[in-house]
C-alpha positions as CSV (number, residue, x, y, z in Angstrom):
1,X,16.6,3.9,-29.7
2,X,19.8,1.8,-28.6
3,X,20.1,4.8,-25.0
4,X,16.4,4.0,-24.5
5,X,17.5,-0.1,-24.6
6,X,20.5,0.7,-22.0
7,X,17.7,2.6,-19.9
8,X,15.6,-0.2,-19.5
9,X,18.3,-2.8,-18.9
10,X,19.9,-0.6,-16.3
11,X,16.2,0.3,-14.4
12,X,15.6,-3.5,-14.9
13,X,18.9,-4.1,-13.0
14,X,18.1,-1.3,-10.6
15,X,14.8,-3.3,-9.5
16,X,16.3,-6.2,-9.2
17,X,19.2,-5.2,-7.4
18,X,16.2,-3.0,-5.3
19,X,14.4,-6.3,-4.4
20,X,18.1,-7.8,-3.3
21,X,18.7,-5.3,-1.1
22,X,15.3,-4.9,0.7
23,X,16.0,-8.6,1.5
24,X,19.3,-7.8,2.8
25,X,18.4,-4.7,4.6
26,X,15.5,-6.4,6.4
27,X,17.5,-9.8,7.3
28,X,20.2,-7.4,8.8
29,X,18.5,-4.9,9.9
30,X,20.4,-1.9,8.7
31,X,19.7,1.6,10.5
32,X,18.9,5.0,9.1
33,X,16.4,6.5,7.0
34,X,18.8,6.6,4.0
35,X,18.8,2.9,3.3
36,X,15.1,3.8,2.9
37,X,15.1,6.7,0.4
38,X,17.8,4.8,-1.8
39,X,14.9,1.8,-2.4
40,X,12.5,4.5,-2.9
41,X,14.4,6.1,-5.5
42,X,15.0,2.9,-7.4
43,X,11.0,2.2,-6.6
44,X,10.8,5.5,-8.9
45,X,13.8,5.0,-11.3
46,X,11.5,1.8,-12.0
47,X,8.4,3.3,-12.2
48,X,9.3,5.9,-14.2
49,X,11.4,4.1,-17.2
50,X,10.9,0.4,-16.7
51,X,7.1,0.2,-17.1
52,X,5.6,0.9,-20.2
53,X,2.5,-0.1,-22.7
54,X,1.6,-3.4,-22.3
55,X,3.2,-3.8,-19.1
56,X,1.5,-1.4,-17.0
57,X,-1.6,-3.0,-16.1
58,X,0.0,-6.3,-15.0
59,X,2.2,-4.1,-12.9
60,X,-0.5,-2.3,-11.2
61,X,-2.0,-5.5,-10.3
62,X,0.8,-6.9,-9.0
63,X,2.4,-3.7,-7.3
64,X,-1.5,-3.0,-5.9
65,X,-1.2,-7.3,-4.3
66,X,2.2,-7.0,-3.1
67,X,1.6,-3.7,-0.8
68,X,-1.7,-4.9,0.6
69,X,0.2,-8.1,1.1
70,X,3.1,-6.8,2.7
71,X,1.2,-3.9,4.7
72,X,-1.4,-6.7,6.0
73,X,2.0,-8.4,6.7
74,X,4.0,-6.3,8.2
75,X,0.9,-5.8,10.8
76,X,0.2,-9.6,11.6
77,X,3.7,-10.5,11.8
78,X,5.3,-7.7,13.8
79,X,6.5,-10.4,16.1
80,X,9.2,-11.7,13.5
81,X,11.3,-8.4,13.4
82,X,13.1,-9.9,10.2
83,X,9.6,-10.0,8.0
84,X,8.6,-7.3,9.2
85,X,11.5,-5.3,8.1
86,X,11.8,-6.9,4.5
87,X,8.0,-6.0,4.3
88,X,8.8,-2.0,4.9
89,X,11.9,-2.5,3.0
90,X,9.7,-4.0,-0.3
91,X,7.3,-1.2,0.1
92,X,9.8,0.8,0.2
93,X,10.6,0.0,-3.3
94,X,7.3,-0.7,-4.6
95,X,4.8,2.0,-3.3
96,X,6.6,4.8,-5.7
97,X,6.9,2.4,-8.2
98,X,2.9,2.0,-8.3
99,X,2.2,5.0,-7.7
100,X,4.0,6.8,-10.5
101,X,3.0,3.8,-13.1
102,X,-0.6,4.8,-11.9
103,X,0.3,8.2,-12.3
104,X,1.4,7.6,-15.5
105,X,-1.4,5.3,-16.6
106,X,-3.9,8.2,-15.7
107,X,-2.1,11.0,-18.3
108,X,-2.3,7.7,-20.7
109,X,-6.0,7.4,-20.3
110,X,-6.9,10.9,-20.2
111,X,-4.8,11.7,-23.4
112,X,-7.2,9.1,-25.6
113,X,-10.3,10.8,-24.6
């Protein structure tokens, strides 16, 4: 019980820290695709440990708002290069976060029927 504790307290860390750096990254504009996969691995470090029971459905909401936001963002304000970067560099994070609490959410539902 206590390791499952330290897991959510370290992937509760790891998104934080994850929404940190997807500020920093798109206010400084830092180059490469491996800034990229290291949000998206903490997008599914968080999706897979951090979001569980009652949680997942206010997650999904949210998750669902804050890609259309920052897709529909990203397009109408390409002009700002430093929005439009901390928009990709949020969905980086948050698209396999989603996704995988979906996932999950669907073997959740599907197992009660």
């Amino acid at each position: 019980m206590a390791r499952v504790k330290l897991l959510n307290v370290i992937s509760g860390w790891a998104f934080f820290l994850g929404v940190i750096l997807a500020i920093v990254f798109g206010v400084f504009r830092f180059p490469g695709s491996a800034w990229m996969i290291a949000l998206m691995a903490i997008g599914l470090l968080v999706g897979l440990v951090n979001v569980v029971g009652k949680e997942t459905m206010p997650f999904l909401l949210s998750g669902a708002v804050l890609i259309l936001a920052s897709g529909l963002g990203r397009n109408g304000l390409e002009s700002v290069a430093v929005v439009e970067n901390i928009f990709n560099a949020l969905l980086a994070i948050f698209v396999p976060a989603t996704v995988i609490v979906a996932i999950k959410n669907v073997f959740v539902m599907a197992k009660k029927r």
